[in-house]
N, C-alpha and C positions, 0 to 999 in steps of 0.2 A: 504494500500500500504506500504511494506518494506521500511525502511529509506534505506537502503543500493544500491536497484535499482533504487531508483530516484537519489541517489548521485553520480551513475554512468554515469548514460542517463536522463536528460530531454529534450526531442524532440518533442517540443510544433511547433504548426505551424512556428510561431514567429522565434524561433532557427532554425527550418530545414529551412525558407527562408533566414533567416541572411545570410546561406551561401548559398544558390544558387539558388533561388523559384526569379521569375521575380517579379517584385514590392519590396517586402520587401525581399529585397536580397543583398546578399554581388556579385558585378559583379569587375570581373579582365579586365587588359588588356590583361592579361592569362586566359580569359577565356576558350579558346581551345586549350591553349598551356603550359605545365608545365614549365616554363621558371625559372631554378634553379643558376641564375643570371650571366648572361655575363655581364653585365655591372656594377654589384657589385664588379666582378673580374678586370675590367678594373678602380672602385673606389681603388680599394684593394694596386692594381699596383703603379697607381699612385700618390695616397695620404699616399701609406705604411700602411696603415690602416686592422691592425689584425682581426677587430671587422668582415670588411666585408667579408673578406677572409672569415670568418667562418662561414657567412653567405651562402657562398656558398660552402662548405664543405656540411654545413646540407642540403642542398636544394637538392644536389647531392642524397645523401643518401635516404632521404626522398621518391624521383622520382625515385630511382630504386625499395624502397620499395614498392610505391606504382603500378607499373609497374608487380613487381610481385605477388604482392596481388589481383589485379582485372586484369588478362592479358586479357581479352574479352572486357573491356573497356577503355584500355590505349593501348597506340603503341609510337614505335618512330615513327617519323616523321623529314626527310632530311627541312632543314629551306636555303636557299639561300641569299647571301647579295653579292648582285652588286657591283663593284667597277667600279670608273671612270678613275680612274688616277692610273700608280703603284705605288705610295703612299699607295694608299689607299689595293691595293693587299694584300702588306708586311706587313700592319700596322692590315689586320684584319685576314689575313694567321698567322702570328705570335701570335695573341692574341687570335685565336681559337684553335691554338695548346696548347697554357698555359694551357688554359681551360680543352685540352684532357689531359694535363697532371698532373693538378690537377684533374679532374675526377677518376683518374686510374680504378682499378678495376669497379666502378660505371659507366664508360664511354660507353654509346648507341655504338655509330659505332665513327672510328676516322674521323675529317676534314680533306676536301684536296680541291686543290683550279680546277675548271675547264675554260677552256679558252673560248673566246666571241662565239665560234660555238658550243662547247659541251653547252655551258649555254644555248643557244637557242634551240637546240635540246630537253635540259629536261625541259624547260619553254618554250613552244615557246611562248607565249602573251610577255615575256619579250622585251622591245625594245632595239636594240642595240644603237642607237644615239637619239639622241635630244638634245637643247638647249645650242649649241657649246659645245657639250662633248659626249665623245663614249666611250663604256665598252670596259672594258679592261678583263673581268671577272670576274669571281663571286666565295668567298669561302664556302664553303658547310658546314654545322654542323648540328648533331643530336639531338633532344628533344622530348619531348615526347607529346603527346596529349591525351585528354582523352574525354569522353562523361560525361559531368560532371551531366547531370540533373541525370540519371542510375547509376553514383558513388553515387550521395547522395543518391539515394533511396536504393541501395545495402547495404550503410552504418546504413541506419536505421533497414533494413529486417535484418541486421547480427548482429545487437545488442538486437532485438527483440530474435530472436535465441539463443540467449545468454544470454536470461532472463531478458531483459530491461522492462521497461513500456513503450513504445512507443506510443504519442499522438500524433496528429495534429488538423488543426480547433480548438485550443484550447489557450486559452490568457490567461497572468497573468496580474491581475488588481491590485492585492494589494499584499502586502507582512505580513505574521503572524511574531510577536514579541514575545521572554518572555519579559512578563510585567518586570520582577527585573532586568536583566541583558541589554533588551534591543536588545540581539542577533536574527537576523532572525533565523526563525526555520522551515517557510515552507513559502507556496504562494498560496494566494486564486486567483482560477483556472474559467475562464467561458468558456465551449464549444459552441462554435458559430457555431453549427449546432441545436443544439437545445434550446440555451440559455438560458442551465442552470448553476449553479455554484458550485464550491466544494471547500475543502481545502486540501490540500497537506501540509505533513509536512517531514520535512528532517534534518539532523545531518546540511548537508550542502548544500544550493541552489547554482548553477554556472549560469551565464550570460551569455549568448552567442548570442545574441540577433543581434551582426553585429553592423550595424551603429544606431541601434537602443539602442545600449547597455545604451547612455546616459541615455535613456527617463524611461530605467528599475530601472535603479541609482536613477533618483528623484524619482522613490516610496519611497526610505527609506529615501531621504534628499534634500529638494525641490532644495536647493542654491547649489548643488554638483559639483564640478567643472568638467568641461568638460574632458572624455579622447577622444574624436574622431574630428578629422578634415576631414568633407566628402570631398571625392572626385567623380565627376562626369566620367565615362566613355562611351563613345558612340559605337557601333556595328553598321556595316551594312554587310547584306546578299546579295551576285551574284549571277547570275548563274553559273554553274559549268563549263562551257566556260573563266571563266576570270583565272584559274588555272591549273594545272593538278592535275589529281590525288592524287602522291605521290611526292609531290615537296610544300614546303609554302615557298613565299618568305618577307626577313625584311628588314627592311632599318634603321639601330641604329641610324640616326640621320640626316634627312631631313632640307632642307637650314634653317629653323626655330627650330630645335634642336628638335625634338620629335619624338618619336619610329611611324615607321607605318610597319603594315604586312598584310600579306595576305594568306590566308591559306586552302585549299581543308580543308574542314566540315560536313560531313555526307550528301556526296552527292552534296551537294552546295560549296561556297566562302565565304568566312569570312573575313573583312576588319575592322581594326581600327588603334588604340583607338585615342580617345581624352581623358586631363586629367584637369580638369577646376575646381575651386570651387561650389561647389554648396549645395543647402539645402537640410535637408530630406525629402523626402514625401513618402508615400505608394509607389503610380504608377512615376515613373521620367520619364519621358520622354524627348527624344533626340530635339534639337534644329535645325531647318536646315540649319543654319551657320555651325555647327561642322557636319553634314551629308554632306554637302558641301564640308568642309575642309578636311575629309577620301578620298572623291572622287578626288577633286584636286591632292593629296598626290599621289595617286596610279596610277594615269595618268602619272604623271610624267615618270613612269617606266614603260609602257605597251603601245604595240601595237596595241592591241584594242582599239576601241570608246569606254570611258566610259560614261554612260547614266545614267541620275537620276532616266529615268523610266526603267534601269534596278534592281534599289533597290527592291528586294523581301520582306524585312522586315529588320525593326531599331528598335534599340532601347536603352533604357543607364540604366543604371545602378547604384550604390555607391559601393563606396572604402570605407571601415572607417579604414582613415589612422590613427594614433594610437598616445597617446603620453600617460608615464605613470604620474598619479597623483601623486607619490610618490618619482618622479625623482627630483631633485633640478635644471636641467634646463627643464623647462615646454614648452621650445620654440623649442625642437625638436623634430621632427614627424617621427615616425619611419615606415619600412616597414614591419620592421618585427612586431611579434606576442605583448604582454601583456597582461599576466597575475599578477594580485593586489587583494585584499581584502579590501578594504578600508572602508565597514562595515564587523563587527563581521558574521559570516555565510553566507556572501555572497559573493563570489569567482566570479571575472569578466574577462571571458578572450575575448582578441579582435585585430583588424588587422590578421598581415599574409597575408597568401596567400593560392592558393588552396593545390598547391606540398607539401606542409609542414601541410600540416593538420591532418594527425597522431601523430604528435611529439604537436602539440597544443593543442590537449584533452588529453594527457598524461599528459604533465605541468598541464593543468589544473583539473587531477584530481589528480594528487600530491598532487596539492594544497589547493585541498579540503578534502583529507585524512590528511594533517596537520592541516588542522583547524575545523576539526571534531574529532582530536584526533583519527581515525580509526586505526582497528588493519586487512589490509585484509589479504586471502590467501599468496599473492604473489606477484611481482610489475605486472608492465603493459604488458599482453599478445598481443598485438595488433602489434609487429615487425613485425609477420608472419604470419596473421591470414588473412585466405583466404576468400575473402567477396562471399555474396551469389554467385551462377553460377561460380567461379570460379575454384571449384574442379573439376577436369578430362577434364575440359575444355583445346580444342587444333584449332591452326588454323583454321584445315581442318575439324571440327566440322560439318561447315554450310550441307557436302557432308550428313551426316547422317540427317538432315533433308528434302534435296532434296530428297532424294533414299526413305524416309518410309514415306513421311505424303503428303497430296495431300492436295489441296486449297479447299474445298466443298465452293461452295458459291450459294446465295439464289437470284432467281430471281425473274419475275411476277408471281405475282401466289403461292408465297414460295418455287416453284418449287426447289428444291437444284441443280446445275451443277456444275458436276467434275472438278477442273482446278488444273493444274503444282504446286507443290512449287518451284516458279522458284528461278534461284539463285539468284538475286537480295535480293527474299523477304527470303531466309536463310540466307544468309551471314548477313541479317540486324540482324534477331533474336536471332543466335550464338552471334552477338556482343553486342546487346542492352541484353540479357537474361542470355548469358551464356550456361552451358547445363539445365538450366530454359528454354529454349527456346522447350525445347522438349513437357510440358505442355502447351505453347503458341500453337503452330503446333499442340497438340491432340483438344483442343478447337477448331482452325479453322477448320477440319479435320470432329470432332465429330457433333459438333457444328452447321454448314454450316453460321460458322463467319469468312471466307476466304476472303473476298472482301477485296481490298485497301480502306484507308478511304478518299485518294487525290489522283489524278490521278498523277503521276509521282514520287509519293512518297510509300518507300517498308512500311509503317505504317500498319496494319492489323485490322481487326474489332475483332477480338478476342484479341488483346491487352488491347482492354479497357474493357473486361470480366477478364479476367487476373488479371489486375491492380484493377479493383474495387474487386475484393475474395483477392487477396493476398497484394498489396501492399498501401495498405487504401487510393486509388484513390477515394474522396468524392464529387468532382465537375468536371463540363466540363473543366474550366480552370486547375484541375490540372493534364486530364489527356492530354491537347494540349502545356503546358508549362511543367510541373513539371514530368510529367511520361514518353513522349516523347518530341521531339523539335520542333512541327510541327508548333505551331505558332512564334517562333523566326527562322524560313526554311523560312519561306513561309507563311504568314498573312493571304493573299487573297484563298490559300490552307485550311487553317485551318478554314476561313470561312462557304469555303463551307464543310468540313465536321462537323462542329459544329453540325449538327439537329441528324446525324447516331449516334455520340457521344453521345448525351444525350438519345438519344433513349436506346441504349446498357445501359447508365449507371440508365436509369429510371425503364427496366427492372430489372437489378441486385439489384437496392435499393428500389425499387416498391415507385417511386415518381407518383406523382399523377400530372396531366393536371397544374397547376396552378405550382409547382415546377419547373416542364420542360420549363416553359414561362419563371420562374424567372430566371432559369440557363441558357437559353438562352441570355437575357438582360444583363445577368453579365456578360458572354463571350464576347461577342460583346461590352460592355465597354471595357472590360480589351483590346480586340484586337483592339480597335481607339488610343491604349497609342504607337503602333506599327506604325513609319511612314515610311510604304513602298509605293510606287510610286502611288498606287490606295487609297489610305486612306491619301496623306499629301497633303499639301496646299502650292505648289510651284511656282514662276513667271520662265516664258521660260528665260533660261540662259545659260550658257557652257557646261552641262551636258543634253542634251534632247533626 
């Protein structure tokens, strides 16, 4: 293996969930929302504070970048904030305009504020009254959203394409040293698929491990002082009844000071966060105090009953909020990004966020062509670099898979019957694929892999033929979390299509009886870490 393609990409399991794989994964409060800081701007304002201001400068930038690099997986998205009193109108009409006005040319659509009947009209679940206080109205502003598990996977297919090494299933246990100097120089490697081990050697190793970046650190130095302070986040899943469509609505600062939103999600509702301390584990799983606490939160502002046993699927997450070792106050935690070297060869970058994650593999491979002494071509290509599906790709895309590719799907018998690409299940593969999506459509088509793998969800059995050839889908869990979203939609969903899953992916990998038992047991662990209304252990209370 080239020193110079691992110094670019190393995309070990470990690194691709640091940022967004469920269990060993970096989760936001932004998970589904590129949030390029209103409230850093409202820091900015009013503490005079340069630093933040420019933090949302970059965040700006970064979200239109990323906007126009992947447009089949990003969109804006109108975000809504209630007001009760016109205090409050003035105070968030006024400070969402700053916002458009530092945006400028970066700016989605501009704010404007709608009054208590138009707010209802485009939210009707919103409530107009309750708990002696009545809206007044609501100010509207633009962000963007994305389909984050399909950005990471785009981002790996487009660096593979670009000559990377691309691994996954694959862990670093130990780190190789020169004996004289002492400098890491590479990283003995075990593939936990078939466990066995290799060595990797590089000018320069980078870190990118997420909240786990500490535990990479004591490979080279047991006593290493910490750079992460976890933070826990919690999700729960609606039905698509508790939002509209094209409408999320936020609330920057509920009677106990913390951000709650709620947001139309691929089909479903998205509700959070919580922001708690907590430890690291693999699998983290959500508490039903803080599952509790999203729902109370969101009741407050909605017309509808909300129900515990309307939770489809929960679950939480880590922040590894960030502070650098090399900083002389150590007691400040940052939100944004660090990157440090603080062994020889080994470049550790960590925190951030999702919207800025182009500009944090740039830093950090700066910073690894400084301490590799590297001479490359050119600086960092990646401003404009269109990730997989994203070339020729256009809104009205989904129309050419409706009009040429047909659903064949297989019944008793293997019998194959003809069905619709209806638009539902195009519009999903335009946006999850891109114009990839056209390959997806010839497998169902060719194939008689047309069937839905959940009822009510556009997911297709020829996605996970798809994903196990092209985007190194190796397990059931990763193609129900990591390749689509169907176990964080819908637990009880992803259930019951677990058996078709493995079937399709025992075919493509020619797993034998005893494999498919084992990857079924591992799915079904992983989906108990999920506490949606069929799977948690809840006493009758406010929400039923």
């Amino acid at each position: 293996m080239e020193p110079w393609p691992l110094t670019k990409y190393i995309l070990t399991e470990l690194a691709e969930q640091a940022f967004i794989m469920r269990g060993k994964k970096l989760v936001r409060a932004d998970q589904a929302l590129m949030i390029p800081g209103v409230r850093y701007l409202e820091k900015a304002v009013f503490n005079l504070d340069y630093g933040q201001l420019k933090l949302v400068f970059h965040a700006l930038e970064e979200r239109k970048q990323v906007i126009d690099n992947a447009p089949h997986l990003c969109h804006a998205l109108p975000c809504m904030t209630p007001c009760f009193d016109w205090f409050e109108v003035v105070y968030y009409w006024a400070g969402l305009k700053m916002y458009d006005l530092v945006a400028g040319a970066r700016l989605l659509h501009l704010s404007r504020y709608y009054s208590t009947q138009e707010s209802v009209e485009l939210f009707p679940t919103l409530a107009k009254n309750g708990k002696d206080r009545s809206l007044r109205g609501t100010v509207v502003y633009y962000d963007g959203q994305m389909n984050d598990s399909r950005l990471n996977v785009a981002l790996a297919c487009t660096a593979a394409l670009a000559g990377a090494a691309v691994l996954n299933h694959a862990e670093v246990v130990s780190f190789l040293k020169d004996e004289a100097s002492g400098r890491v120089i590479g990283a003995r490697v075990r593939d936990n698929l078939s466990g066995k081990e290799f060595d990797a050697y590089a000018k320069v190793v980078v870190n990118a491990a997420g909240p786990f970046c500490d535990s990479v650190r004591k490979m080279v130095k047991d006593d290493v002082q910490p750079m992460i302070c976890p933070s826990s986040g919690v999700h729960i899943v609606l039905p698509d009844y508790y939002s509209p469509e094209g409408m999320g609505l936020i609330v920057p600062k509920t009677k106990d000071g913390r951000v709650v939103f709620m947001l139309p999600w691929l089909g479903r509702t998205i509700a959070g966060t919580t922001d708690s301390n907590t430890s690291i584990t693999p699998l983290p799983e959500p508490h039903e105090d803080e599952i509790q606490f999203i729902l109370d939160a969101i009741s407050d502002y909605l017309v509808v009953k909300v129900r515990r046993t309307d939770v489809l699927s929960a679950w939480s997450g880590i922040r590894p909020l960030a502070t650098d070792p090399s900083a002389k106050n150590t007691e400040s935690i940052s939100r944004d990004h660090v990157v440090c070297e603080d062994f020889p060869g080994l470049v550790t970058i960590t925190g951030g966020k999702w919207t800025t994650y182009r500009s944090m593999a740039e830093d950090a491979v700066d910073a690894a062509v400084k301490s590799g002494k590297l001479n490359p071509e050119s600086g960092s290509l990646t401003h404009r670099l269109r990730l997989t599906g994203a070339n020729g790709w256009e809104p009205s895309y989904f129309t050419v898979l409706a009009q040429q590719y047909m659903r064949m799907k297989k019944s008793y018998g293997n019998k194959v019957v003809p069905g619709v690409m209806d638009t539902a299940a195009a519009k999903h593969l335009s946006h999850a694929y891109g114009t990839l999506g056209e390959r997806v459509a010839a497998i169902a088509q060719n194939e008689g892999l047309g069937k839905r793998l959940a009822h009510g969800y556009p997911f297709l059995e020829a996605e996970v033929a798809y994903c196990a050839r092209n985007e190194y889908c190796e397990s059931a869990v990763d193609f129900i979390a990591r390749r689509s979203r169907l176990a964080f939609l819908d637990t009880d969903a992803a259930h019951r299509a677990l058996p078709r899953v493995i079937e399709i992916l025992a075919s493509e990998h020619k797993w034998d009886s005893k494999k498919q038992k084992q990857e079924l047991e591992d799915a079904k662990r992983f989906l108990e870490t999920f506490k949606s209304s069929k799977n948690a252990q809840f006493h009758d209370g406010k929400h039923q």
